[in-house]
N, C-alpha and C positions, 0 to 999 in steps of 0.2 A: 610884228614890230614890238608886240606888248610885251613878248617874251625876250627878246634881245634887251629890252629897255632894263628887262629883270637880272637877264642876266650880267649887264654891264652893273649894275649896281650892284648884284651882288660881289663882283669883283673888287669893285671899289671898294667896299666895305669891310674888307680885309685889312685897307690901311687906317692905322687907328686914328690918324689926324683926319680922315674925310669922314669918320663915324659925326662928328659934331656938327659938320655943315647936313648929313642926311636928317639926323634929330633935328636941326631948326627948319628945315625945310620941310619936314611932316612928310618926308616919304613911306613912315612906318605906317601909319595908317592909309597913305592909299594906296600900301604894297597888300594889308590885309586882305580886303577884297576876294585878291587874285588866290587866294587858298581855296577857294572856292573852286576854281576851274577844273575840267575832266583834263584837262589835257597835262600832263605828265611833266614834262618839262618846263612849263608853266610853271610847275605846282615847286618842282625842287629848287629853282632859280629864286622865286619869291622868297622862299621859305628859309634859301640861306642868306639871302641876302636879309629878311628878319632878324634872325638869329645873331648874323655879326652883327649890325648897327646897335641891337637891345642886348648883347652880351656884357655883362657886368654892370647894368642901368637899371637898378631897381624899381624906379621910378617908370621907367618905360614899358618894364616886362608888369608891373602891375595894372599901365595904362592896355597894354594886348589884353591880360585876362579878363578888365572888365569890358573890350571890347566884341570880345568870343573869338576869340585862336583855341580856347581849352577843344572845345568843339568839331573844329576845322583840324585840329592836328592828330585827335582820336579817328573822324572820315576817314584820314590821310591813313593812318596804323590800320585801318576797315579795309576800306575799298582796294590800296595798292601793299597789302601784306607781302606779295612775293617780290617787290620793286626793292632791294638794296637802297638804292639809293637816296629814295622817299624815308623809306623806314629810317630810316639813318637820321636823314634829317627831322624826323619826327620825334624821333626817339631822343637828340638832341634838345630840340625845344623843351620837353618835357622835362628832359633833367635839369634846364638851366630855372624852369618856372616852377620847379616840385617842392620848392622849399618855402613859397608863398602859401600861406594860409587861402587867401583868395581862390588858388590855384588846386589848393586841393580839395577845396570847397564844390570848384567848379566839375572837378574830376570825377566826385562821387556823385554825379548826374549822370556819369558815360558808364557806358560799360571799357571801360579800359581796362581794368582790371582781365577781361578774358582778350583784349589784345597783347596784353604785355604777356598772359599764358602760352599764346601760340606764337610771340617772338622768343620767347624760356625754349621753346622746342625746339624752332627753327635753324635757332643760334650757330653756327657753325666754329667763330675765332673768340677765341679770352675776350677779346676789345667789346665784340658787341655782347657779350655774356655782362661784363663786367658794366657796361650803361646801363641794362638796362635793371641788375643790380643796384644800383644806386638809385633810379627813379623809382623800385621797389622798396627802397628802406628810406626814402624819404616819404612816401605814400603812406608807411605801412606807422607814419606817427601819427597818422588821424582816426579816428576812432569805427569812423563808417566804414573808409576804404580796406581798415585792417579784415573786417568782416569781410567787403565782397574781397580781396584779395586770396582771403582763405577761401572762401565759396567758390572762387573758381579756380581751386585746385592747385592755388602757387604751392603750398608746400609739398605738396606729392611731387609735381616737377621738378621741385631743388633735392630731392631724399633721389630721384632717378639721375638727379646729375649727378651727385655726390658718387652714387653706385656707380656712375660710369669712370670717375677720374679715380677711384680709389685700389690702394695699390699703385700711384703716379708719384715718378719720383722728380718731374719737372718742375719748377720753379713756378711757373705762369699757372699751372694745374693746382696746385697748393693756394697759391694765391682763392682761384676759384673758390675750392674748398671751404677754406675760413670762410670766405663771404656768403659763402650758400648756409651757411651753418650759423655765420651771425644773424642771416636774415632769418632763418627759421624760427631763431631766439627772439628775435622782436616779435613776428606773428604768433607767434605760441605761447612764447610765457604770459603767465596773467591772462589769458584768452578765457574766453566762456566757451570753453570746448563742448558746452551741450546745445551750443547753439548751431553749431558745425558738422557736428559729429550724426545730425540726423540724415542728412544724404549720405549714399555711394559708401556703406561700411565694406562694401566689400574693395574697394580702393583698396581702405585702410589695411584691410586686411591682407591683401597683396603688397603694401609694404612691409606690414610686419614681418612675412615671410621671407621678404629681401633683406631685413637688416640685422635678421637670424641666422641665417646666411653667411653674410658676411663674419659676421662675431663669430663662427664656427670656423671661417679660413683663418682667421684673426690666430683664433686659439689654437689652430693646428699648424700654421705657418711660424708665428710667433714665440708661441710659448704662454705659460700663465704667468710668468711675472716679467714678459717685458710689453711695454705699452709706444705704440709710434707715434708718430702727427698726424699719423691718418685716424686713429683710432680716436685720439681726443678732439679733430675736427669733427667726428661721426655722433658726439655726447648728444649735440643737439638735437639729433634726428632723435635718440633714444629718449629725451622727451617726450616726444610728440608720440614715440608709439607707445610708451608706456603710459601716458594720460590715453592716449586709446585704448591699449589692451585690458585696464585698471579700472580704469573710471566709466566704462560703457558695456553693459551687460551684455549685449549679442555677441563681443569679443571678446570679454573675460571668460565668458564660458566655452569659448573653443578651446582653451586652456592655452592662450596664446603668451599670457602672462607667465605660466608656470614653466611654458617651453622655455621663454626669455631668461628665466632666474636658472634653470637648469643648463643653458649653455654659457652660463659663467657671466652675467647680465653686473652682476652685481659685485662680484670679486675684480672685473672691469671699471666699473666706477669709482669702487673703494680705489683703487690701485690710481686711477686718473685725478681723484682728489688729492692725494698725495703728491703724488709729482706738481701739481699745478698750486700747492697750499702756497706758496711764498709770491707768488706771481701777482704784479698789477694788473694785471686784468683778470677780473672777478668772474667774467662773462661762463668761462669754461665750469668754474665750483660755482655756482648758481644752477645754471644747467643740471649738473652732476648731481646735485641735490636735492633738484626737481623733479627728475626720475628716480632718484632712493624713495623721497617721498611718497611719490606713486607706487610703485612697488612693494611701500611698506601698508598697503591698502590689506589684500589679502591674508588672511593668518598663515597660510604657508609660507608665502613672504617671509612675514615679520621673525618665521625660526628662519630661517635661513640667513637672513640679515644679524641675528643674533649670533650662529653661529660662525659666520664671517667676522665676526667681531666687530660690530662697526662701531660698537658705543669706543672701545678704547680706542682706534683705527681713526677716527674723525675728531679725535681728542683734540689733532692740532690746531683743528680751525676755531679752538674758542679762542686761542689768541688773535682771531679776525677782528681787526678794526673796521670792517664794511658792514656800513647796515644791513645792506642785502644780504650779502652772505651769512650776518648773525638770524638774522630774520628767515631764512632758509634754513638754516641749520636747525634753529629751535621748534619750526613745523615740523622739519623731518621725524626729528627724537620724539616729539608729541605724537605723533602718528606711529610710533615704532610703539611708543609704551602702549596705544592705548588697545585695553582690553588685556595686556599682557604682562600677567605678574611677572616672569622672570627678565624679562627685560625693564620694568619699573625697578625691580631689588636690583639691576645691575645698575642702572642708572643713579639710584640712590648710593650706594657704596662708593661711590665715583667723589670724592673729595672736590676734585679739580673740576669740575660741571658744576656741583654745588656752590662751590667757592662762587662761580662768575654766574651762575643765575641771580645768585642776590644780588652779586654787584649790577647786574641787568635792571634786577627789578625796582631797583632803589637809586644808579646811580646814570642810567643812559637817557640822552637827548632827544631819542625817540620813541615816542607815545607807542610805535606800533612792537618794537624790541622788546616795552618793558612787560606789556599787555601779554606778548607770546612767553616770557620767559616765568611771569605769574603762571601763567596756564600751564607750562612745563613740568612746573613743579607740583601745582596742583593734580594734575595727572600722576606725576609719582606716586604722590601718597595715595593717591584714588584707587589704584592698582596695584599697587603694594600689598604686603602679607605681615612683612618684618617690621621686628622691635627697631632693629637694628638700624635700619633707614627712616625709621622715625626720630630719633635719637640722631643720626646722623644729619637730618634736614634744619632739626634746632639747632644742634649744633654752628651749624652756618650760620643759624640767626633767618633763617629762612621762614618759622613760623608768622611773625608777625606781620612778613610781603601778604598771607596767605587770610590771614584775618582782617588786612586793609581789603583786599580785594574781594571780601564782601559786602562791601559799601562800592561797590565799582558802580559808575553809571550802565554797565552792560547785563541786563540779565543774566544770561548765559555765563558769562564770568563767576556773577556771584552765585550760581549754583552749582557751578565748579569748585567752587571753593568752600562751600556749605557741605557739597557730598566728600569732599576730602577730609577735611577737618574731623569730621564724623566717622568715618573708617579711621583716620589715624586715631582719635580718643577710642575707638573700640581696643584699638591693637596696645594701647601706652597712653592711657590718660596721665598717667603719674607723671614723664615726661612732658607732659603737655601743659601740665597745671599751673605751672606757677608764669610760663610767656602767654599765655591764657590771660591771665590775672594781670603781667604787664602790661597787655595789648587794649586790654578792657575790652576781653572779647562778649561777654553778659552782657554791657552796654549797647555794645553794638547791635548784638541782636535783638536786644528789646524794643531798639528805634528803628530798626528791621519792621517787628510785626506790630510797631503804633502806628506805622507810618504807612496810611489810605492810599500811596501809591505804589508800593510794594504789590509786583506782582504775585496771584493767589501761588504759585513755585517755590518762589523765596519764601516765602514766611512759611512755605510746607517745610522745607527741607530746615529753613531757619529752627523749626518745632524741635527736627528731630534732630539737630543737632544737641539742642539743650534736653535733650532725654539723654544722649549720653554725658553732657557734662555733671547730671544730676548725680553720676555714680561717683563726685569727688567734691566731699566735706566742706573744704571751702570754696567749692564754685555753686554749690546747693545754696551756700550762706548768702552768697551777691546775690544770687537769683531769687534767693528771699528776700533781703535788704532793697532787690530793687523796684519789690512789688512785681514782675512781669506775673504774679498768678492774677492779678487784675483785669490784666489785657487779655492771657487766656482765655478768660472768662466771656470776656466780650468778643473775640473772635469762634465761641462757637456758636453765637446767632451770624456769621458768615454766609455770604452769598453763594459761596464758593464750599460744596461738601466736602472735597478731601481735604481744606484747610479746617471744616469745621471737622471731621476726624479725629485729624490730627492733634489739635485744641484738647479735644477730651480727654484723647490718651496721652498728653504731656503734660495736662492735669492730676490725671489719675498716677501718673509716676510719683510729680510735686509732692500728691497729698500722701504717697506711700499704699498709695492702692491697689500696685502693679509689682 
């Protein structure tokens, strides 16, 4: 009786003018209950008939969560995984309550995350690929679930869909594609991949192998300069393997990384930034620059990237007006320079990079743009050799972003910008001297090493900067005029030995000793 009664409601509930006499009559709660039952038919009558009467009723699907359906409808994905039509309807539920906070609140109490793994598997048609798709990328914006979602494997099953539809020239397969590759981009970018990446490397490493694979039919079916939809839906997998094969040592050293750049990894992505540079949606050059990044980890890399040309090659995205994408870009090139004079000189000769790091550093709306585009530049010079890109970075006007940002609230900033300034006056003090003097960089550095909260770093490096300004007459004269042989003085009874070092031998320079 109790199941007919269900199933008559649920029928009804199909028409939307009887949805408001069920809500006043509080059939929704004493249809919950019944999610409970073994009994099968039971369970799917109840559960559509939930569903419609709480479909589009905010109010109502937050009154289920807080009375535990989140619970009863994970049982339901447990207990009857091979039942269609259970699943169905669970998997429904889910997606209409995945966008409540409550709801996902409640979800990372379940292990759902390893039911919705083995509906990923099971899936047989587009429609239920594509649900449960969407109850995945709406999960995968809360902070817990994105962890266990990763933990249990969802990106490995979306890298083996992907390999299964690709090369598909169907409409509804494509569709797939993009969304297995958007979701991967949610779970992966920004991730704490070492938090992940300590189980099952060998997984990972069985992807690697598959999406090497691939990129080898790519290149031999293809061609090297033409690039499909399949290939730029495939960017985001090459994320995920390349923060694995880069960033995790058991797999860098299979040389999985080096395979990856040798089978044209990276003359792939250049070519995919390109095609995609003018396009509104960022998603794909995010991605794409996510993996150059990675990639530009290792020093064989970074020649390789260099001789691909990427600094001119990626030229066009400084005309990006997306944060993200500026913000990606300027990691990238900061990780291409660093350690690597010939890619700093190439960098520095680059006019049109110069030109828009200042205007970054001085003229953009975001704290995090301008912070990475100081550090860019600071990197230049840091790595650099040449006169010539000294001279070229003033030129810009670039010097004095470089001497604010030793006053930055970030340590690490400001001894980025102490050890560059310092290399470049080795290389062209004379250059340097007189936006020195505008900057009132002596100043700055005296209330550097007065100032009791300067960490003992900064006022190391602060030292040796003013050992090399000492080699130019008139910054000898400020640094006389401005008393710091005082503070010297007093910084070499320091807590801190290698600033008290330091103290003596930039005394002993002052006095003409050295």
């Amino acid at each position: 009786c109790a199941v007919k009664a269900a199933h008559v409601l649920s029928e009804i509930a199909k028409d939307e003018e009887m949805k408001k006499p069920c809500v006043e009559a509080d059939l929704v709660l004493t249809l919950i209950p019944l999610l409970e039952s073994t009994d099968q038919e039971m369970l799917l009558h109840a559960g559509r008939a939930i569903g419609r009467i709480c479909y589009d009723n905010r109010d109502l699907q937050e009154e289920l969560v807080k009375v535990g359906v989140i619970p009863s409808l994970v049982r339901i994905l447990t207990d009857y995984a091979e039942s269609e039509p259970l699943v169905h309807v669970a998997l429904l539920a889910l997606y209409n309550l995945a966008d409540l906070d409550s709801a996902k609140e409640a979800l990372s109490m379940t292990k759902v995350a390893e039911q919705l793994v083995k509906q990923l598997r099971r899936a047989q048609s587009h429609e239920r690929l594509e649900i449960v798709f969407e109850v995945l990328q709406a999960l995968a914006e809360n902070d817990a679930l994105k962890v266990q979602l990763v933990d249990a494997g969802v990106p490995e099953v979306l890298s083996e869909i992907l390999l299964r539809l690709q090369g598909s020239s169907q409409a509804e397969d494509t569709c797939i594609v993009r969304a297995a590759s958007d979701l991967i981009v949610s779970l992966l970018l920004g991730a704490e991949l070492s938090h992940f990446l300590t189980r099952e490397l060998k997984v990972a490493k069985n992807n690697t192998k598959s999406i090497v694979l691939v990129l080898a039919r790519h290149e031999n079916n293809q061609g090297k300069d033409s690039l499909n939809s399949e290939f730029a839906s495939l960017v985001s997998i090459i994320v995920f393997l390349t923060s694995l094969t880069c960033l995790v040592p058991p797999l860098s050293s299979d040389g999985n990384c080096l395979r990856m750049v040798q089978l044209g990894v990276i003359h792939q992505l250049l070519d995919l930034l390109e095609k995609h540079v003018q396009s509104e949606d960022t998603s794909v050059q995010q991605a794409a620059l996510s993996a150059l990044q990675n990639l530009a980890i290792p020093v064989v890399s970074k020649v390789q990237l260099l001789e691909e040309g990427i600094a001119e090659r990626i030229e066009a995205l400084l005309r990006s007006e997306s944060p993200p994408v500026q913000f990606k870009l300027l990691g990238t090139l900061r990780m291409l320079a660093d350690g690597q004079a010939d890619a700093a000189e190439i960098l520095g000769h680059d006019p049109l990079l110069l030109n828009r790091l200042v205007q970054w550093c001085s003229g953009s709306d975001h704290s995090g743009i301008c912070r990475e585009a100081n550090r860019l530049l600071a990197s230049i010079l840091h790595h650099n050799r040449s006169q010539e890109v000294v001279k070229a970075i003033q030129a810009a006007q670039g010097v004095k972003h470089l001497v604010s940002m030793t006053t930055s609230d970030h340590a690490a900033m400001q001894n980025e910008a102490l050890n560059a300034l310092a290399i470049a006056s080795a290389i062209d003090l004379e250059t340097l001297e007189e936006p020195f003097k505008e900057s009132q960089l002596v100043q700055s550095l005296h209330k550097l090493l007065q100032d009791d909260n300067t960490s003992p770093e900064v006022k190391y490096n602060s030292m040796g900067l003013l050992c090399r300004l000492l080699n130019s007459g008139d910054l000898r004269q400020e640094i006389e005029e401005d008393k710091i042989k005082d503070t010297l003085e007093r910084l070499c009874s320091h807590t801190n030995a290698d600033v008290v070092k330091e103290a003596i031998t930039t005394l002993q320079v002052l006095r003409g000793e050295t």
